[in-house]
C-alpha positions as CSV (number, residue, x, y, z in Angstrom):
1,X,121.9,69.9,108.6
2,X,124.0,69.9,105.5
3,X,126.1,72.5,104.9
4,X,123.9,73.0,101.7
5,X,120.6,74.1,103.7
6,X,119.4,77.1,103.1
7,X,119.4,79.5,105.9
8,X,116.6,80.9,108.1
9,X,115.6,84.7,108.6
10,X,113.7,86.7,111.1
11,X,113.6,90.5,109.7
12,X,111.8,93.2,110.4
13,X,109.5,93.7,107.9
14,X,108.7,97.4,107.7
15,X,105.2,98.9,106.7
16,X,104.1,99.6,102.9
17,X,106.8,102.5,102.8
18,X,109.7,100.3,102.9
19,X,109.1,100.2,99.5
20,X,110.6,104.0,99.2
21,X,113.3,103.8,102.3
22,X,116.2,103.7,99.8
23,X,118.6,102.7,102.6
24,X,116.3,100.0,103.9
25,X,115.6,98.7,100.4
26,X,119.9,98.7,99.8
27,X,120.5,96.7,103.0
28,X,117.4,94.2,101.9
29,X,118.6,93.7,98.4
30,X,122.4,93.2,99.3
31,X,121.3,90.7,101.8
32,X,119.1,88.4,99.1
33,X,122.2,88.9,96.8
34,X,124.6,87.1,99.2
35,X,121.7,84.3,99.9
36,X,121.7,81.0,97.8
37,X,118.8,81.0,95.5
38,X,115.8,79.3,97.2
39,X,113.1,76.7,95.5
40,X,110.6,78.2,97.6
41,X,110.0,80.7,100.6
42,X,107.8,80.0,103.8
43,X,106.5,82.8,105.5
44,X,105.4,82.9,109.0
45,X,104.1,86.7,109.8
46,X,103.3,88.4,112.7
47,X,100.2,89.6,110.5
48,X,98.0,86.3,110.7
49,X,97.6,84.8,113.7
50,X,95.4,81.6,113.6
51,X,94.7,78.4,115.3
52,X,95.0,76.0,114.8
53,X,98.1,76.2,112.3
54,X,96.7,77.6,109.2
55,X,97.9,77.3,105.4
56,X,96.9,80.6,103.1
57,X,96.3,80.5,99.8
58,X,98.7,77.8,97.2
59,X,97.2,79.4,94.1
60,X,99.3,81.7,91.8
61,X,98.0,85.1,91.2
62,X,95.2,84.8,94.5
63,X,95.2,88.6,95.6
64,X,97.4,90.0,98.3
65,X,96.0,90.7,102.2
66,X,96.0,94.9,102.4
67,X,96.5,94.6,106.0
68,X,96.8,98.3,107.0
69,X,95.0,101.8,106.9
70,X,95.5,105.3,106.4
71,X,98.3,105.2,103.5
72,X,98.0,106.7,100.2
73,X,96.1,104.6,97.5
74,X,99.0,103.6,95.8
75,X,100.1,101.4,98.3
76,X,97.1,99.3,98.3
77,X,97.6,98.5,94.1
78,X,100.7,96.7,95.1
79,X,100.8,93.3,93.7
80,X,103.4,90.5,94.2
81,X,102.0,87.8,91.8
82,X,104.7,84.9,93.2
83,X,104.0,81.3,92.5
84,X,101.6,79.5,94.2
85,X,103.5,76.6,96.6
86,X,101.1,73.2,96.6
87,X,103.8,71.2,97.1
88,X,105.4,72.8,100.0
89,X,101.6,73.2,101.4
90,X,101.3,69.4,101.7
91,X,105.1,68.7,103.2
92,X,104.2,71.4,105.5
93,X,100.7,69.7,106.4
94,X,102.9,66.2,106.2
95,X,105.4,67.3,109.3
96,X,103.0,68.1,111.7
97,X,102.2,65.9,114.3
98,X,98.9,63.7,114.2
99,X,97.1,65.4,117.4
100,X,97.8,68.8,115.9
101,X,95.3,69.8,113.1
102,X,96.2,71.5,110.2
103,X,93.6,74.1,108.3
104,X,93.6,75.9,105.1
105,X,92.4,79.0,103.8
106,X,93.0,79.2,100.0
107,X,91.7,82.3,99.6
108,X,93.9,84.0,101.9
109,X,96.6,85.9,99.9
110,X,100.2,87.4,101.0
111,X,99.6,89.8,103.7
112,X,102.4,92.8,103.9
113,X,104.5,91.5,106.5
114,X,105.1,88.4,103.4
115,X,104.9,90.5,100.4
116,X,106.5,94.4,101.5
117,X,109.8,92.4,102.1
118,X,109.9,90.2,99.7
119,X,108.7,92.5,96.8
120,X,112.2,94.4,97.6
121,X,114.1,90.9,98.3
122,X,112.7,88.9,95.0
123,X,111.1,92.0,93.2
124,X,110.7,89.3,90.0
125,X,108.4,87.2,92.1
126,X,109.6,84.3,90.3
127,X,109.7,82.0,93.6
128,X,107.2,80.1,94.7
129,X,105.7,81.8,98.0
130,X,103.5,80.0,101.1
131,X,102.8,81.9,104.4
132,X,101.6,80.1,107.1
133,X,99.6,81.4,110.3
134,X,101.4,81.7,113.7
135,X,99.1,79.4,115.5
136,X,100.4,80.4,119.1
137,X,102.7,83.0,120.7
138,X,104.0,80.8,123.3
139,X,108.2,81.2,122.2
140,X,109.0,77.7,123.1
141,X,106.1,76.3,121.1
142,X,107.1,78.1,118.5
143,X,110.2,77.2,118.6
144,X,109.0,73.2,118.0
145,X,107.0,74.4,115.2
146,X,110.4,75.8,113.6
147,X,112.2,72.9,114.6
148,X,109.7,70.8,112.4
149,X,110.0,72.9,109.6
150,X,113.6,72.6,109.6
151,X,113.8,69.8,107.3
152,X,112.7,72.1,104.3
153,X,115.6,74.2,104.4
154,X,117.6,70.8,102.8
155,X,114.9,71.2,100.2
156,X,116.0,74.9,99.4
157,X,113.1,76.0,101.4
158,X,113.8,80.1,103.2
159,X,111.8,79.8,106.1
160,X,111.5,83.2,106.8
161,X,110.0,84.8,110.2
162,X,108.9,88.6,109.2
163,X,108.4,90.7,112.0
164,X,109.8,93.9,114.0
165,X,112.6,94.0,116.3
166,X,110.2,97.1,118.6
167,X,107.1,97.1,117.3
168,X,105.9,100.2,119.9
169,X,103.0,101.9,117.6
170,X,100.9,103.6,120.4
171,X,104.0,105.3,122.3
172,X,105.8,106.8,118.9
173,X,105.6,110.5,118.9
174,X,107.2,111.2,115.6
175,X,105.9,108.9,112.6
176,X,108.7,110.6,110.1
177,X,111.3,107.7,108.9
178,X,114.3,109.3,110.5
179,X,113.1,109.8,114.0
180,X,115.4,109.4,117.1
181,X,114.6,105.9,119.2
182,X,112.8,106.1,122.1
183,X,114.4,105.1,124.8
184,X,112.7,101.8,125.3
185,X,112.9,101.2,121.4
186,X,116.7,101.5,121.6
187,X,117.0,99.8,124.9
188,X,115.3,96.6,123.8
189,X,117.5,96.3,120.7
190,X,120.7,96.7,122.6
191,X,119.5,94.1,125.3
192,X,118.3,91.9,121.8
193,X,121.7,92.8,120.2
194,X,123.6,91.6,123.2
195,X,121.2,88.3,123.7
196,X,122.1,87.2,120.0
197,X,125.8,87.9,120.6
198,X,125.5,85.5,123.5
199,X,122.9,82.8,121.9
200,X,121.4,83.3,124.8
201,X,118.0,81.6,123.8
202,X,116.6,81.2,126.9
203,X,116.5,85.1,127.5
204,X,114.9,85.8,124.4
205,X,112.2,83.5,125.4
206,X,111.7,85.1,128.6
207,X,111.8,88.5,126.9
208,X,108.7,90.0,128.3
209,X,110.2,89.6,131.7
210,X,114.0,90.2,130.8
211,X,114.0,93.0,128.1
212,X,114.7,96.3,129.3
213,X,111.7,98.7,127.2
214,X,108.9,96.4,127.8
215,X,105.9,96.6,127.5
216,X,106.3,99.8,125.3
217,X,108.5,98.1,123.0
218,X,105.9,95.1,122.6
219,X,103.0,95.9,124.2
220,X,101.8,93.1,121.8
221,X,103.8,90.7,121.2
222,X,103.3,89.0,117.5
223,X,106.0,91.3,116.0
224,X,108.6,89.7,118.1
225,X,107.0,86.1,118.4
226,X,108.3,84.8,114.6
227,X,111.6,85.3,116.0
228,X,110.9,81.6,117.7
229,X,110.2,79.8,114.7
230,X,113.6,81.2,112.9
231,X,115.4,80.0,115.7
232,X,113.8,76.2,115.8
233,X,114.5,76.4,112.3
234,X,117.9,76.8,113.1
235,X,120.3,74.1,113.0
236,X,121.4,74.6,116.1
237,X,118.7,76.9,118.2
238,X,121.9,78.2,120.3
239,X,124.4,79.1,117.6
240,X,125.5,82.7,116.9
241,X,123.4,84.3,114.7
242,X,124.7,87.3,112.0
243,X,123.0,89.7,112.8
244,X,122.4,91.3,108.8
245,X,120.2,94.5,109.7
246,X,120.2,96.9,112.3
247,X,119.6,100.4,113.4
248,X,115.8,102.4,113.2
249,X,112.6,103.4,111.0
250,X,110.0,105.7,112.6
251,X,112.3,104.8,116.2
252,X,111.3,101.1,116.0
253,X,114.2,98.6,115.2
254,X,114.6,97.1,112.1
255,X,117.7,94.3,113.4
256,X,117.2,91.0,111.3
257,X,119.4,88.0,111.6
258,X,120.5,84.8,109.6
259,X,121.0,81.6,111.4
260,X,122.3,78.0,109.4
């Protein structure tokens, strides 16, 4: 990779309160203020999960995915009217392999793990946007699905993997922004911390097994599996990421990294 590429991101998205975490909202914006300015941004979210890999929705203006219940009305007239990415839908399409289909659903819009983040990151929505599904949760396939995407970022392209560090729903005990960790929550981002520090890849594939906190921390595991396709999008899978984000909302771990 040139040392123009743009870099790739895995953050942790947040829910549709991001939006008012002013803290959460500081550390977003600062980090999309350091970042060169991309032609277009890729999502992969842990929100759509379809085989085989799926494009959503290239038109401008197609309405967003309101993935989520039981939050005031106001968060469901959101909109993030972005660009619509054709262009970017075809090379995607164009850099898979032959034996592995490709499907479309154009009238699939931005879910919030695309849109919450971004509307903080790029709150003009004057970038072209394309989220694609995660067609698997195997890491290391993922991880070839990245590494096929990488030639975008020479393009400008932010590939983007939008997720959650601990994504624990059914074991938190206090929903209020500020609560203390749980133990597994905190646990698994030390052990995550520490595995970035090292580049040590092959834990973080083996993560169910390895990572101190599980199964509580993931007791599913989409919120950690966009992770994979940041890293094969990486130049170099086993570099040292920065790690741009870290400590807690609600007790789950927001840590986000940038690899080149």
């Amino acid at each position: 990779m040139s040392d123009h590429a743009m870099p790739a991101l895995y953050l942790s998205h947040g829910a549709p309160p991001l939006v008012d975490d002013d803290l959460w909202v500081s550390q977003l914006g600062a980090w999309s203020d350091r970042l060169p300015r991309p032609t277009a941004i890729l999502v992969v979210s842990a929100h759509w999960e379809s085989a085989p890999l799926t494009i959503g929705s290239t038109a401008t203006g197609t309405p967003l995915t309101y993935d989520f219940g039981g939050f005031p009305r106001r968060y469901y007239e959101a909109t993030y009217r972005s660009p619509g990415a054709p262009d970017l839908a075809r090379q995607v399409a164009a850099l898979m392999p032959d034996n592995e289909p490709v499907a479309h659903q154009e009238s699939r819009g931005l879910d919030h793990g695309a849109y919450v983040p971004l509307s903080v990151m790029y709150p003009d929505a004057d970038i072209p946007v394309l989220q694609i599904s995660l067609p698997t949760l195997d890491p290391e396939r993922l991880m070839h699905l990245g590494e096929r995407l990488r030639p975008l970022r020479e393009q400008g392209v932010l590939i983007v993997g939008s997720g959650f560090t601990t994504h624990g729903l059914p074991f938190l005990r206090d929903p209020s922004p500020t609560a203390q960790a749980p133990g597994w929550s905190a646990e698994f981002d030390a052990w995550a911390g520490e595995r970035f520090a090292a580049a040590d890849v092959d834990a973080l594939i083996d993560f169910r097994a390895k990572a101190p906190g599980m199964p509580y921390a993931h007791p599913t595991i989409e919120h950690f599996a966009p992770l994979f396709v940041t890293l094969g999008a990486s130049s170099d899978p086993e570099q040292v990421p920065s790690q741009v984000i870290d400590g807690f909302w609600m007790g789950l771990a927001k840590r986000s990294i940038q690899v080149a």
